[in-house]
N, C-alpha and C positions, 0 to 999 in steps of 0.2 A: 482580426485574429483568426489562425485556420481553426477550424472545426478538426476536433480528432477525428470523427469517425470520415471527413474529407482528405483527412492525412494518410489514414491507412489507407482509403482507396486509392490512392492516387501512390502511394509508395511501398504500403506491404504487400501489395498483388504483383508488382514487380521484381522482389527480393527478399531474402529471409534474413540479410544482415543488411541493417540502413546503418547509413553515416548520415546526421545533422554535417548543415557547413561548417567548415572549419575545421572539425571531427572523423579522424580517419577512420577507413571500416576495419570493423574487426575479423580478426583469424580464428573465425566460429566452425566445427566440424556441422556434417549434417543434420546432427539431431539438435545445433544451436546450441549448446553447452560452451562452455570458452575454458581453455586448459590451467590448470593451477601451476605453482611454484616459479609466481612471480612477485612474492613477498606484498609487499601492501596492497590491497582493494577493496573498494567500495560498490554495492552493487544495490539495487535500486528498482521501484514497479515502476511503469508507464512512462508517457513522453518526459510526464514533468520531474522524472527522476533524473534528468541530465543538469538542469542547475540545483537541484538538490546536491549528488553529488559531487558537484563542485564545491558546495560551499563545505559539506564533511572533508573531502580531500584537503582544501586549503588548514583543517586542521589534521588532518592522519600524514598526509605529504611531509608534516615539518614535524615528526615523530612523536606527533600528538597519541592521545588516547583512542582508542575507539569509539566506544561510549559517549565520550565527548563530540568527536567527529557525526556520528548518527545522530545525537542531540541536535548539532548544528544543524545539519542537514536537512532532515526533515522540518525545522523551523522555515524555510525559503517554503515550501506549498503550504504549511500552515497561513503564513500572510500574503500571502498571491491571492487579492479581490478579485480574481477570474477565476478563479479555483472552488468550484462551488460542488467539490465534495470530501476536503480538507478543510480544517482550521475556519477562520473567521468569517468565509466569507459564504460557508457550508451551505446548502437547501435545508430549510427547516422541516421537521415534523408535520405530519398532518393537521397538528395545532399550532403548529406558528415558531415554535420552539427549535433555534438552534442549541442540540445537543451533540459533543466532542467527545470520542473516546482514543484513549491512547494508550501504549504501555513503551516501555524501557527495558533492554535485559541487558547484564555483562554475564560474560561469557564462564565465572565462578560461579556462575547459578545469584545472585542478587537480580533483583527484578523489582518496577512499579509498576502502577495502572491508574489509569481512572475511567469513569464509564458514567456517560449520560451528564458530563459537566455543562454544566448553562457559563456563561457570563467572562468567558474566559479566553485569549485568542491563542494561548501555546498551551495545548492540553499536555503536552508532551516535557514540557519544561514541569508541571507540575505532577506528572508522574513520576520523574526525577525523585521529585522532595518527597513522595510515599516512600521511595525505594532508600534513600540515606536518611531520612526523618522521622522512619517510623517501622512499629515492630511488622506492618501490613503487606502485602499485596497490592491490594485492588480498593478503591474507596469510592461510591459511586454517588451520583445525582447532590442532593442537599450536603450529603457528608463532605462529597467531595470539595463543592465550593466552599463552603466555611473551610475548610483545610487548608484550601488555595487563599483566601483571605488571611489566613491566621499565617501564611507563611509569607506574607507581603505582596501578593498578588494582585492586582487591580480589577474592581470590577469593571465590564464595559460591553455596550449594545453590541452584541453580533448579528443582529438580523439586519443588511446590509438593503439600500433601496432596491438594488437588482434580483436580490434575495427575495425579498419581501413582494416583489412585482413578480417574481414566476410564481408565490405561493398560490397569490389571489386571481393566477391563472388558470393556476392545477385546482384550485376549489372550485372551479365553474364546471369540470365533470369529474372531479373526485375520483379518479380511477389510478388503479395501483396495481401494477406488475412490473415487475424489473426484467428488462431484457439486457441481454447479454454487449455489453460495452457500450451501454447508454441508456438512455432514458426511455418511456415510453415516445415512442416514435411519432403517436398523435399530439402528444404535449409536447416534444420536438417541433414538429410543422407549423406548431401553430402559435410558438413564441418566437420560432425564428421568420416568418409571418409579421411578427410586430416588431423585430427588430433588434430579438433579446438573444443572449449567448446562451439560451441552454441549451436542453436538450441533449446532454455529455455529462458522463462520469457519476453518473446515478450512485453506485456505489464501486466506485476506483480510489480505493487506501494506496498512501503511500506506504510499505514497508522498507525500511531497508537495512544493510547490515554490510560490518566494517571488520577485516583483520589485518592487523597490522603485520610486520616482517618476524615477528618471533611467534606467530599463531594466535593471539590472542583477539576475542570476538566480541562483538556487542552488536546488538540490534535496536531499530526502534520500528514502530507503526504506530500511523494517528490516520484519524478518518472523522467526516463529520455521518459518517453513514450515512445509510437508503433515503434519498428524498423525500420524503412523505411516509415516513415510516412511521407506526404507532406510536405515540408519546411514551418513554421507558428502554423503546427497542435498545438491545444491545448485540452488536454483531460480534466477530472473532475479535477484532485488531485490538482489545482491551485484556483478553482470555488470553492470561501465559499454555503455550503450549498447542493453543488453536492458531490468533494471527501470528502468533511469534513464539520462536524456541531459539536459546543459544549454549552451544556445550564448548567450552574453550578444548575438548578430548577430542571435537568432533566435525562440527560446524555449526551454523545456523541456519534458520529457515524463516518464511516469511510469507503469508497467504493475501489474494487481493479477491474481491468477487463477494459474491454473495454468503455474506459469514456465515447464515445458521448451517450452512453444508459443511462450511469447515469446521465448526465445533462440531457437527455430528461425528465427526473423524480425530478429531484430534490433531488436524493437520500438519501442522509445522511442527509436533510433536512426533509424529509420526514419520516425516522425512525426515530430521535428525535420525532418528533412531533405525532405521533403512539407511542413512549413509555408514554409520555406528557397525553395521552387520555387514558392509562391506560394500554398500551401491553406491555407484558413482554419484555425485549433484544432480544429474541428469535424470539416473536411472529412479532416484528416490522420490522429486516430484512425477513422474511420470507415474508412478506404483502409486503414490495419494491420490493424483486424480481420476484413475483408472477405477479404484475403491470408492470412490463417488459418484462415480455413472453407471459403477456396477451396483450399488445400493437403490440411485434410483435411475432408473434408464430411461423412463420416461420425463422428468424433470430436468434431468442434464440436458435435454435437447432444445432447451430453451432458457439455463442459465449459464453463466460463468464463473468459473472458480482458476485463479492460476496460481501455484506456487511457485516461489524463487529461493535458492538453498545456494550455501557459500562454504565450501569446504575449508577447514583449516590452513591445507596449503595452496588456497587462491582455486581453486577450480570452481568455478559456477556455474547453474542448469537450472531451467526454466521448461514449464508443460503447461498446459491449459484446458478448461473442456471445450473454448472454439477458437477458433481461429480468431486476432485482434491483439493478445496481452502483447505487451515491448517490457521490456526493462532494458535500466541504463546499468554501465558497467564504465568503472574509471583507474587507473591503473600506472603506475610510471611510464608503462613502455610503449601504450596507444591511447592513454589518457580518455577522453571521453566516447563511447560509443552507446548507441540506441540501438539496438535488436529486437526481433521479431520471434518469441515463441513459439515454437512447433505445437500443436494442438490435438486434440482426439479428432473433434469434427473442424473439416476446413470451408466449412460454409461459415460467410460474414454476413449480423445481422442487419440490416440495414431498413 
């Protein structure tokens, strides 16, 4: 299986707009944005957002919901056992613990959450049931599972063997920095040394977000979060208005990277409301992360933050603080594409 960060070398230093096979390139401007009013789209972070959004499309295509569509959607990286920083198959905790966080929004402002769920493999189906089930938001850790239980949810091990073999890797030096579109690069060498897939997607959520042909929006994000992160941690992707904002007046938005930068910001909160005052998709992720490197400048030079924003009428734009984010983009009239992020700094870390 390729290694992302072997994929970008090998194709995002080449081009700013990739086609997968099959998948024709898209008709991207220079700043990488893709033009609106082209009625249904689905749009998506990273490589693994291109059979994500296929499986939303197969419902938004047949003049499905939104909401629905985004639900589906990110369900496909939730159960992807290769996918070891989504859903079941997630990097535990510095104690052993996989914890899942996700939220749900439609575009009338209704929204769920959960945050820091143990024992559960579609955190995202179960934020669902906060958001029509209950007077709440956001339900987190012990609340959350008995919730998920109480509403028929099965309990089940998610600490997978492949999981559980990079923990008792990473405990032999215990060290913990997140670098910008992957893992610590020494605990990289030295599990793919033994023959294991990490070493990728340290903290890479999927967000993503769906308007159908009469404007109507809904988004989802789920992440198993930071690898080795403090027992508790909770990043953006659970935070309405940090990993995810949706306004059916306006658009949505959607953050991947290292969450506590995005709730410092309010992120996806904050490019709505910059589309809202008249910036293009483009222009409003570029102004959030521009706001986070100008906060801290020396920390951006060594994390990642990207957000992705989906205008009401089909326009979508994507910014980063380095060089690496992709999001997919799926559509009636070029169907599936994987794009390359324009970014503040174009150094790849490696």
């Amino acid at each position: 299986m390729t290694d992302r960060r072997d994929f970008l070398k090998a194709s995002l230093l080449a081009t700013s707009a990739l086609a997968l096979p099959r998948i024709s390139r898209a008709a991207t401007t220079v700043s990488g944005s893709v033009p609106g009013k082209v009625g249904a789209r689905v749009v998506s972070t990273w490589d693994f957002g291109v059979p994500a959004n296929q499986a939303a499309w197969a419902v938004l295509g047949k003049g499905g919901k939104p909401l629905d569509a985004v639900e589906k959607g990110v369900m496909v990286p939730e159960s992807d056992l290769n996918n070891h920083s989504v859903g079941r198959a997630g990097y535990p905790d510095r104690d052993g613990h996989v914890t899942l966080d996700a939220s749900i929004m439609d575009g009338d402002g209704r929204c769920g959450a959960v945050a820091a769920l143990e024992h559960i493999g579609h955190p995202i189906n179960v934020a669902r049931k906060v958001m029509e089930n209950t007077p709440h938001v956001l339900l987190v850790g012990d609340g959350a599972l008995e919730f998920a239980l109480q509403q028929g949810f099965k309990k089940e091990h998610l600490l997978t063997p492949e999981s559980e073999k990079a923990w008792h890797e990473w405990l032999k030096q215990a060290k913990y920095k997140p670098v910008a579109n992957s893992e610590n690069i020494d605990y990289h060498r030295s599990v793919q040394n033994l023959g294991m897939p990490g070493g990728k997607n340290n903290h890479d959520t999927i967000g993503m977000l769906a308007v159908d042909a009469d404007g109507h929006l809904a988004g989802a994000c789920t992440t198993s979060g930071m690898a080795w992160k403090l027992h508790g941690r909770v990043g953006d992707s659970p935070i309405i208005g940090a990993g995810l904002y949706v306004d059916n007046e306006v658009g949505g938005a959607t953050s991947t990277g290292v969450g506590e930068e995005v709730i410092r910001t309010a992120g996806s909160f904050l490019v709505v409301e910059l589309m809202r005052h008249g910036r293009s998709p483009q222009e409003a992720c570029e102004e959030a992360v521009r706001r986070i490197v100008k906060k801290r400048p020396d920390a951006a030079k060594e994390l990642q933050v990207g957000f992705l924003a989906l205008r009401r009428d089909g326009e979508c734009g994507a910014y980063a603080i380095q060089k690496g984010f992709t999001y997919a983009v799926c559509d009636m009239q070029q169907q599936d594409r994987l794009l390359a992020s324009p970014s503040v700094y174009q150094t790849t870390y490696t």
